[in-house]
C-alpha positions as CSV (number, residue, x, y, z in Angstrom):
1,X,-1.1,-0.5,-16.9
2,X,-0.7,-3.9,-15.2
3,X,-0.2,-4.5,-11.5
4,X,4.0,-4.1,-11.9
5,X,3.6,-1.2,-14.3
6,X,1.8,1.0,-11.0
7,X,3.5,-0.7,-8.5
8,X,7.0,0.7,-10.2
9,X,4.9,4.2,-10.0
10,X,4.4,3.7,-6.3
11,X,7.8,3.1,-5.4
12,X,9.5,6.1,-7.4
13,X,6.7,8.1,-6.0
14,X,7.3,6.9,-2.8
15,X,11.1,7.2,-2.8
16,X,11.2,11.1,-4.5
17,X,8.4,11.4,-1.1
18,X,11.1,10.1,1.3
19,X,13.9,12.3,-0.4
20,X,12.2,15.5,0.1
21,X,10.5,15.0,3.4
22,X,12.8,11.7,4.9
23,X,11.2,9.6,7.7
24,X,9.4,9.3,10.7
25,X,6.2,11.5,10.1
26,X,3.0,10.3,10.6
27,X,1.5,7.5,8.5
28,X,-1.2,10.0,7.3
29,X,0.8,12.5,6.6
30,X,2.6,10.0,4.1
31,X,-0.5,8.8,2.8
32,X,-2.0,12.3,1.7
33,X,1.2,13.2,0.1
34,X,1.6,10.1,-2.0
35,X,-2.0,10.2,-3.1
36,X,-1.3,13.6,-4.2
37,X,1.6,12.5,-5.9
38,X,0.8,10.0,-7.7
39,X,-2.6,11.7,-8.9
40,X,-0.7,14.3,-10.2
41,X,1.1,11.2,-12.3
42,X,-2.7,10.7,-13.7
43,X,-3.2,7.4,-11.6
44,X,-6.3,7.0,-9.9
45,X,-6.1,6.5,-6.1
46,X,-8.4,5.8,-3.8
47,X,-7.7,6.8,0.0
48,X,-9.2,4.5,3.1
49,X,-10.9,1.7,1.0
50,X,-13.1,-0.4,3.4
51,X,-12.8,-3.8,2.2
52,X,-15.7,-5.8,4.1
53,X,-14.9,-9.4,5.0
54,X,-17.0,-12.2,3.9
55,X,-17.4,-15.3,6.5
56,X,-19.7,-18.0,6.3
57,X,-21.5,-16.0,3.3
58,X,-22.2,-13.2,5.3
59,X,-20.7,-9.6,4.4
60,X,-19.2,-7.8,7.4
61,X,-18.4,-4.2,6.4
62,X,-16.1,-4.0,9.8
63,X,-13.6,-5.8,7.4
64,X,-11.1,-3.1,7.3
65,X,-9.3,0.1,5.4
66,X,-6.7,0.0,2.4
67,X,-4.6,2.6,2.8
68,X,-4.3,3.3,-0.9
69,X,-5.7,1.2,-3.8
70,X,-3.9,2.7,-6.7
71,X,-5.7,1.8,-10.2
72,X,-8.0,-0.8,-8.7
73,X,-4.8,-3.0,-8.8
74,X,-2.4,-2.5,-6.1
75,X,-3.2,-2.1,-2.7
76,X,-0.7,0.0,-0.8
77,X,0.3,-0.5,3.2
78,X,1.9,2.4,4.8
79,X,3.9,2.4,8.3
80,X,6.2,4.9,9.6
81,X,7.3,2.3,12.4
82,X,10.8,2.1,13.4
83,X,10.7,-1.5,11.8
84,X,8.3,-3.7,9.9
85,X,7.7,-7.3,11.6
86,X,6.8,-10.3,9.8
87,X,3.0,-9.8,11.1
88,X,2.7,-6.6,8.6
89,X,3.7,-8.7,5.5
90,X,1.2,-11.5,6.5
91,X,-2.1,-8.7,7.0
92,X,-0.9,-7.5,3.8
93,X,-1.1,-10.8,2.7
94,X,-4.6,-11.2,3.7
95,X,-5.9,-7.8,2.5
96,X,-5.1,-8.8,-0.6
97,X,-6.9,-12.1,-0.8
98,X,-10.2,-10.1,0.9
99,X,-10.0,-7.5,-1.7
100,X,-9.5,-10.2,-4.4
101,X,-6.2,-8.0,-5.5
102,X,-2.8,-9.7,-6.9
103,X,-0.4,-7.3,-5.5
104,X,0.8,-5.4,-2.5
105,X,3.2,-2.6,-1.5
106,X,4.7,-2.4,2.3
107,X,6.1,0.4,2.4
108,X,7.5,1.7,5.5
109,X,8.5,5.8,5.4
110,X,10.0,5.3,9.0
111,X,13.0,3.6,7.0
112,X,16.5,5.1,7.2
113,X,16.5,4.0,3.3
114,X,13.5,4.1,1.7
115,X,14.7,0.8,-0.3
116,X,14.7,-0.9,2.6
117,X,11.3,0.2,3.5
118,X,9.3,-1.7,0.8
119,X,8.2,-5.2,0.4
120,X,6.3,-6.6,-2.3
121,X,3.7,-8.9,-1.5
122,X,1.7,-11.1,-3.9
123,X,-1.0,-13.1,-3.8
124,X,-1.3,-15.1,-7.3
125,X,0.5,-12.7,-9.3
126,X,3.1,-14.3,-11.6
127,X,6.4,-11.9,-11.6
């Protein structure tokens, strides 16, 4: 599967999560649920990735923790925040170019729509 092959997963796993249990739980609570889910849709996920930060050639593992990293490909960012600010999009941003990874979801389970809840970030990945 390529990067838009999972993230397509992600967000039909994400939106059938936001149909059945709708918004403003916990991040976490979000998280365990769409790990679940998407494991039981045979992808491999990986829960609270640290991703160490490299400066000056020196490894820091206080970097910090993916939320999901879905087939090695896709890291996922999840909020349950009344709204998303431009600030999330641009850590995203960054995660990805830390983790050397092409593509992110922002996905935001405190949406009244779950379609309006998710952003795609990329970060060298040709759509």
């Amino acid at each position: 599967m390529n990067e838009n092959e999972v993230a397509r997963e992600i967000v039909d796993a994400a939106y059938q999560i936001h149909r059945k249990l709708g918004p403003g739980l916990l991040e976490s609570v979000y998280e365990t649920v769409l790990a679940f889910e998407l494991g039981k849709r045979g992808l491999d996920v990986q829960r609270q990735v640290p991703v160490p930060i490299v400066y000056e050639s020196i490894s820091f593992t206080e970097g910090y923790r993916a939320d999901l990293i879905v087939e090695n490909k896709v890291i996922v960012e999840l909020k349950s925040v009344e709204t998303v600010v431009p600030v999330h999009k641009k850590q995203l941003l960054t995660y990805l170019r830390l983790a050397d990874k092409r593509l992110g979801l922002l996905i935001n389970f405190g949406s009244e729509l779950i379609r309006d809840g998710i952003s795609r970030v990329v970060n060298g990945l040709n759509d």
